[in-house]
C-alpha positions in Angstrom: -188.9 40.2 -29.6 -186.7 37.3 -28.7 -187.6 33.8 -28.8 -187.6 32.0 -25.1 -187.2 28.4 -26.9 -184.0 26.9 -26.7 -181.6 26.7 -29.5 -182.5 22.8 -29.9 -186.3 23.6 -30.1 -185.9 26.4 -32.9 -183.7 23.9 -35.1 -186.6 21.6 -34.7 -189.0 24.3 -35.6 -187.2 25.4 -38.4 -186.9 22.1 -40.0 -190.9 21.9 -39.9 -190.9 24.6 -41.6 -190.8 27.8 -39.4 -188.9 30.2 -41.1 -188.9 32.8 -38.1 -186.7 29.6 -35.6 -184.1 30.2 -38.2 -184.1 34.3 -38.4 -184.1 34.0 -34.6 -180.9 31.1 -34.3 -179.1 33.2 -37.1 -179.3 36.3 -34.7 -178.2 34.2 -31.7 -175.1 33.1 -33.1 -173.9 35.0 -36.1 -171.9 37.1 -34.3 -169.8 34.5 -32.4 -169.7 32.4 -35.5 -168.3 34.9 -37.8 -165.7 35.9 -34.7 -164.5 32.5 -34.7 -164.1 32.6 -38.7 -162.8 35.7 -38.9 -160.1 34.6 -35.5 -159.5 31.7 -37.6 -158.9 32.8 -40.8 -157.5 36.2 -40.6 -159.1 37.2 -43.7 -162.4 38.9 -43.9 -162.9 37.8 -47.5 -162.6 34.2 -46.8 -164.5 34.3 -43.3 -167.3 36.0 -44.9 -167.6 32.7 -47.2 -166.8 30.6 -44.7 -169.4 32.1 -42.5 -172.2 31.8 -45.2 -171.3 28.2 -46.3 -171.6 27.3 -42.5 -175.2 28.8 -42.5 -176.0 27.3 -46.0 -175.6 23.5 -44.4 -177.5 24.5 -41.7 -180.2 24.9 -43.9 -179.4 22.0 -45.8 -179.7 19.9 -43.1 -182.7 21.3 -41.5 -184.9 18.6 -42.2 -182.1 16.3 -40.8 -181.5 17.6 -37.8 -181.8 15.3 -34.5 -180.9 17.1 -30.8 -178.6 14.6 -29.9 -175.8 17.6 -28.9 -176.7 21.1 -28.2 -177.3 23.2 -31.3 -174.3 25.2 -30.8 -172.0 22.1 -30.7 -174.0 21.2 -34.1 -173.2 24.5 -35.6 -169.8 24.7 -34.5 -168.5 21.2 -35.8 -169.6 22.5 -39.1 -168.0 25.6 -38.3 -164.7 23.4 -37.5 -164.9 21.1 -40.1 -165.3 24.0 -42.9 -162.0 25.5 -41.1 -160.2 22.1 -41.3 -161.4 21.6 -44.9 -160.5 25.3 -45.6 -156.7 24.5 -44.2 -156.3 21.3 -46.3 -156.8 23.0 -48.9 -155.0 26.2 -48.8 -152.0 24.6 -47.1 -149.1 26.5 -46.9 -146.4 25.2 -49.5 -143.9 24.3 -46.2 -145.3 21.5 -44.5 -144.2 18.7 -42.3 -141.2 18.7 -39.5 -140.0 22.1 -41.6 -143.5 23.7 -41.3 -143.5 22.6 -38.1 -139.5 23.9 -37.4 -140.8 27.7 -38.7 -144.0 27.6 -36.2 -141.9 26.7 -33.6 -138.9 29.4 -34.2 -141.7 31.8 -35.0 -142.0 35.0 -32.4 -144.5 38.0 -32.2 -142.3 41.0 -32.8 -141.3 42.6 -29.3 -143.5 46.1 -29.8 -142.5 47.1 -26.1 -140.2 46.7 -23.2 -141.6 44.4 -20.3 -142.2 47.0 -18.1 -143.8 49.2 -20.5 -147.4 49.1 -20.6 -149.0 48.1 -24.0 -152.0 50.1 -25.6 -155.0 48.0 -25.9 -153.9 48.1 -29.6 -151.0 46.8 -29.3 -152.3 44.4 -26.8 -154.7 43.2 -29.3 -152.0 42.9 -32.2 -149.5 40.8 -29.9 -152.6 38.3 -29.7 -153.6 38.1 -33.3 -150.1 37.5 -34.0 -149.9 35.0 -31.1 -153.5 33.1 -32.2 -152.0 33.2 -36.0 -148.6 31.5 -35.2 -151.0 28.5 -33.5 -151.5 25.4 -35.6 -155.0 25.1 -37.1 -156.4 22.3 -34.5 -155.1 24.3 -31.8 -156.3 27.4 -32.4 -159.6 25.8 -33.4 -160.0 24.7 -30.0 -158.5 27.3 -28.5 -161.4 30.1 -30.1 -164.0 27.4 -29.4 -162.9 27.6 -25.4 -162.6 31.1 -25.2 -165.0 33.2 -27.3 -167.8 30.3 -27.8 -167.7 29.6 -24.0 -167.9 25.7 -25.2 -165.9 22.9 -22.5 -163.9 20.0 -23.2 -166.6 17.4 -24.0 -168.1 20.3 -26.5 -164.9 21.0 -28.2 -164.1 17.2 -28.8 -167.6 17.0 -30.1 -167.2 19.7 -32.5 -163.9 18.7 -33.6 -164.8 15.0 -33.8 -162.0 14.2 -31.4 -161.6 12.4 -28.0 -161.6 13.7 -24.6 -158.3 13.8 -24.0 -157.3 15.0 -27.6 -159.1 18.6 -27.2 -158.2 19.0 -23.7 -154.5 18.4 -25.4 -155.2 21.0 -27.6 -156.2 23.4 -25.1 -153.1 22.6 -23.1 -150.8 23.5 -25.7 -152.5 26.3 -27.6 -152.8 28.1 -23.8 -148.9 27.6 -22.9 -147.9 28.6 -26.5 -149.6 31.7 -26.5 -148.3 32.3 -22.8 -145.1 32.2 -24.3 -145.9 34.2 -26.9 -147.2 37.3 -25.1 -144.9 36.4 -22.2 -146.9 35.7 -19.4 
């Protein structure tokens, strides 16, 4: 049966010592956290590690833990940061203005007409390919907004960025996809 505390209340209890808080925070969030790994990433491989490193600080940092933010803001600015870290390092060998120059001239291959209707396959392919082409921070933000539900303030949290910043990131990530899938 499902825990009525809140998320916040769990961590706490878990850092005490509970072990049941953490089964029951694990099974509240570890299938939106390993969507927005494996949305991120793009490999199952690496968002599998990803995922399990994410829970393994958790853990770490149980004893630590002070509700100043909403766990979920908690959990997904280690999420974000093991993303960013993860990006540094695996950097694709063009960077810069000519990284930059190939994001920019990239384009989702046309699969259908305009006036054909896609299958939700296809549907679902143009937007991978759309999310991929999406520079790190924005997508980032982007998966945080739409599949964790999280808002501005949340997202800046979690990304360890200003107001404005995230609400930039939003702004661009949504009109390049638009242009991407042409809507």
């Amino acid at each position: 049966m499902a825990d009525a505390r809140s998320d916040e209340e769990l961590m706490s209890a878990y850092g005490a010592g509970e072990m049941r808080a953490f089964e029951e925070l694990y099974e509240r969030h570890r299938r939106s956290l390993f969507g927005f790994f494996l949305r991120g990433l793009r490999q199952r491989a690496v968002a599998e590690e990803l995922f399990q490193e994410c829970w393994s600080r958790i853990i770490v940092a149980r004893e630590r833990y002070r509700p100043d933010a909403r766990f979920r803001t908690y959990l997904m600015q280690i999420a974000h940061n093991l993303l960013v870290d993860h990006y540094r390092r695996d950097r694709p060998a063009l960077a810069g203005a000519a990284g930059e120059r190939e994001i920019e001239a990239y384009e989702a291959p046309e699969s259908a007409r305009p006036d054909t209707v896609l299958s939700e396959f296809e549907q679902a392919r143009r937007m991978e390919l759309a999310l991929a082409s999406l520079p790190p921070d924005q997508r980032s933000a982007f998966l945080m907004r739409v599949e964790q539900e999280m808002g501005v303030e949340e997202i800046a949290s979690a990304a360890g960025v200003g107001h404005e910043t995230a609400k930039s990131r939003l702004r661009y990530a949504f009109a390049k996809l638009r242009a991407s899938l042409g809507t």
